[in-house]
N, C-alpha and C positions, 0 to 999 in steps of 0.2 A: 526502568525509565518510564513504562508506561507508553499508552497510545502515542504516537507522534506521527510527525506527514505536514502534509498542506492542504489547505483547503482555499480554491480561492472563489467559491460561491461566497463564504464569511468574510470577503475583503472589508465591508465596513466597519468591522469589528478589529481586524489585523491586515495592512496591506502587505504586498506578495514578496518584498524586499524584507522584512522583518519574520514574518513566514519562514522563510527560507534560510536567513541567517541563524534563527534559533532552530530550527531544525539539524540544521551542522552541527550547532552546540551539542544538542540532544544524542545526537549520533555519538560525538564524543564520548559523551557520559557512557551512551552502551557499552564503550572500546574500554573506557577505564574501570568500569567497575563489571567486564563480560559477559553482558546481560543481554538475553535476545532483543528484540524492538516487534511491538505489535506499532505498523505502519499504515496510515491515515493516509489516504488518496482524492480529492474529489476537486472534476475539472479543471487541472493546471496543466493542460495543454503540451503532457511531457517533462515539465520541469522536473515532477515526482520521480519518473525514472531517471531520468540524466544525473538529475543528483544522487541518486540511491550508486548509480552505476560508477560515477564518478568518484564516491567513496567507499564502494563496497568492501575495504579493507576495515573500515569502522565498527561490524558487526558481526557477531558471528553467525546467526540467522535472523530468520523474521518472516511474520505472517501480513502479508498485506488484506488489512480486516477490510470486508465487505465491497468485496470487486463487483466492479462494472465496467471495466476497460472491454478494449476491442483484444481479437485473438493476438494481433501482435503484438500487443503491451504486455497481455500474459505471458505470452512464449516468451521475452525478453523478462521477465521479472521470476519465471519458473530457472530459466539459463543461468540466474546470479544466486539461483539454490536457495529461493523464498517462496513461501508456502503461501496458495491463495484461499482466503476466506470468503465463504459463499454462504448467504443467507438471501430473505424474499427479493431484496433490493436486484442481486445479481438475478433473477429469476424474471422480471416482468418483460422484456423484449424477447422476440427470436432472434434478435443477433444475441442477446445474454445467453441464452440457450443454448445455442451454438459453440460459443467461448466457454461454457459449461463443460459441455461434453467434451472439449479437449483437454484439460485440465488433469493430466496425469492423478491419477489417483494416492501416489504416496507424495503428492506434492499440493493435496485438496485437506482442507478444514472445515467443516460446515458449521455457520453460526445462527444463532439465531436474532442478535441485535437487535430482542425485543425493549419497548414499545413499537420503535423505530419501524422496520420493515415487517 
């Protein structure tokens, strides 16, 4: 299926109602053709996990690429048995830092998401 998620820093580009309904789609496709999902996150205020958690029957795993959530959005996204991806981006704060170092280790990816971070 490829990357998919929300993003609603790019709202000019796509607003967070169409976001969000092609994301379910997307999910689908994973379910029908049982394919992991590398999952796309940036500032949707939750939405990201509610829907992931709301449909968690839709996929069979997934790597949520290039975290920077807070420790509690991890611990809930590590609990639905999805692997966190960690390159520079998750690395610039001491709170990243910290959300780092909990991160179960058979449950961490390290990326490099170059040019990017």
């Amino acid at each position: 299926v490829g990357e998919i998620g929300l993003d609603y820093d790019r709202e000019e580009f796509c607003p967070r109602d169409v976001q969000q309904r092609w994301f379910l789609r997307q999910l689908r496709l994973a379910q029908q053709h049982a394919l992991p999902v590398v999952f796309h996150n940036r500032n949707t205020g939750g939405d990201f996990e509610r829907l992931v958690r709301e449909n968690r029957e839709l996929f069979s795993t997934g790597v949520v690429h290039s975290f920077t959530g807070t420790l509690a959005e991890m611990e809930e996204l590590v609990g639905m048995g999805l692997v966190i991806g960690i390159n520079g981006c998750g690395l610039k704060t001491e709170e990243n830092l910290e959300v780092v170092k909990q991160i179960p280790l058979d449950r961490l990816v390290l990326e490099t998401d170059a040019p990017w971070c």
